[in-house]
C-alpha positions as CSV (number, residue, x, y, z in Angstrom):
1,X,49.1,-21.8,35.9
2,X,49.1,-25.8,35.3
3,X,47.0,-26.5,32.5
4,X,47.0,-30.0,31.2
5,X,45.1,-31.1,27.7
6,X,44.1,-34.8,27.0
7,X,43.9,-36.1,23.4
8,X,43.5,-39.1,21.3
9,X,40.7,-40.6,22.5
10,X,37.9,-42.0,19.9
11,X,36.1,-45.0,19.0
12,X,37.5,-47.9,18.1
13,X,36.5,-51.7,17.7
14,X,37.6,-54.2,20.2
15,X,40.8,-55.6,20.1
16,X,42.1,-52.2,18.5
17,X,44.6,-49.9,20.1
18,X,44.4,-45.6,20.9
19,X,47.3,-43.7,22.3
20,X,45.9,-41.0,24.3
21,X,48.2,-38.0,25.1
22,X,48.2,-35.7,27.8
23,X,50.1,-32.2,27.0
24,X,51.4,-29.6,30.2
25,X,52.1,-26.4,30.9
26,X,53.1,-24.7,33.9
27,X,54.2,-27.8,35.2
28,X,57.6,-30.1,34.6
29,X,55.9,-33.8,33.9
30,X,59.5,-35.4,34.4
31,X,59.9,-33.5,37.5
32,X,56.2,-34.8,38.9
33,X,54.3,-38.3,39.2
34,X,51.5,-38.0,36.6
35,X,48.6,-40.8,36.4
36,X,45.5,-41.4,34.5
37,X,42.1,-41.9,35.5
38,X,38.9,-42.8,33.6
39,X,35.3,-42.7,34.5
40,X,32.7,-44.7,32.8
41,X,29.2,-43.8,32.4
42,X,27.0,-44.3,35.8
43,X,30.7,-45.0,37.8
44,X,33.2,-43.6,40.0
45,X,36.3,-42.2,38.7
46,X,39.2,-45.2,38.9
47,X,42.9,-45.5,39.2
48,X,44.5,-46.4,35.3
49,X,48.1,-46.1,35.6
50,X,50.9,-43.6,37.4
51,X,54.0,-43.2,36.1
52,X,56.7,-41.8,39.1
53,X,59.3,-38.8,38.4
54,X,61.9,-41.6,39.0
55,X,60.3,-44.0,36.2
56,X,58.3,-46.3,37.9
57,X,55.0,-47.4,36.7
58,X,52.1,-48.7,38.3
59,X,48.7,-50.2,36.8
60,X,45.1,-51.0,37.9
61,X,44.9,-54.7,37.8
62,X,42.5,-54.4,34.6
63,X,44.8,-52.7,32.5
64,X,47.8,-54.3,33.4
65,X,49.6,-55.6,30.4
66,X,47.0,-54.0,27.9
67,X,48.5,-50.1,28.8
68,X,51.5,-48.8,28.8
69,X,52.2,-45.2,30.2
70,X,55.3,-43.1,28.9
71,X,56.7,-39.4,28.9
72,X,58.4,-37.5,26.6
73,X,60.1,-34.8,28.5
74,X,61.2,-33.0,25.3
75,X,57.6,-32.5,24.6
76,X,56.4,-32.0,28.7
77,X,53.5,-34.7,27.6
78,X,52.5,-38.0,29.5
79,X,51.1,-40.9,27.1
80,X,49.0,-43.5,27.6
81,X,48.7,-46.7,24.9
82,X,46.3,-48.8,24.8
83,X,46.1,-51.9,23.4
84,X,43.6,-55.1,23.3
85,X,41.2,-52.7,23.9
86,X,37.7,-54.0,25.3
87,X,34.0,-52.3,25.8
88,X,34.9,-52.1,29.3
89,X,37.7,-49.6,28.6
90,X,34.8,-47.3,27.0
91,X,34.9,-44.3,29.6
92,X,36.5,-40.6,29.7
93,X,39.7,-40.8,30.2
94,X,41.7,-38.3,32.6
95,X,45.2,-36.6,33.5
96,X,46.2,-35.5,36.6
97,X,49.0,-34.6,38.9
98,X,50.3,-35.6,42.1
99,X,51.7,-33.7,45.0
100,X,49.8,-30.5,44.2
101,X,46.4,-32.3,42.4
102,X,45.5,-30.8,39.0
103,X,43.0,-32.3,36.5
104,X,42.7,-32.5,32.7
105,X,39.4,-32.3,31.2
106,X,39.3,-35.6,29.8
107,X,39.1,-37.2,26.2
108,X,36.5,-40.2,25.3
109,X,37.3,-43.6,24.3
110,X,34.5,-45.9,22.9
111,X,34.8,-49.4,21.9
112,X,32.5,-51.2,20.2
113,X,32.1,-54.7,20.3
């Protein structure tokens, strides 16, 4: 059974920085391409970041250079930093997995101007 748990998320003021992690089970996060998502209040879900099984990254065009997504395959857990963080960033933020989709069940991040 895959079970992935987000953490990290809370408030902070703009311009400050969260690392948000994402811990899994029953599923090899080196082996897999893992991504988050977030999903502001009164929007759709969107596209953060993915980070391939080979290494290679990819970022939504309003996070790029702000986020950086990492594993630690000692620890099976996907990270997500975030820096320069703005009120627009203020949404749950999500795990998944590709290939065969599984979902976190998201942390919050609020920034406060």
């Amino acid at each position: 059974q895959v079970q992935l748990v987000e953490s990290g998320g809370g408030w902070v003021q703009a311009g400050g920085s969260l690392r948000l992690s994402c811990a899994a089970s029953g599923i090899i996060v080196s082996r897999n391409a893992m991504g988050w998502y977030r999903q502001a209040p009164g929007k759709q879900r969107e596209f953060v970041a993915i980070l391939a099984s080979n290494g290679g990254t990819n970022y939504a065009d309003s996070v790029k250079g702000r986020f950086t997504i990492s594993r630690d395959n000692a620890k099976n857990t996907v990270y997500l930093q975030m820096n320069s963080l703005q009120p627009e960033d203020t949404a749950d933020y999500y795990c998944r997995t590709y290939g065969v989709e599984y979902w976190g069940k998201g942390t919050l991040v609020t920034v406060s101007s």
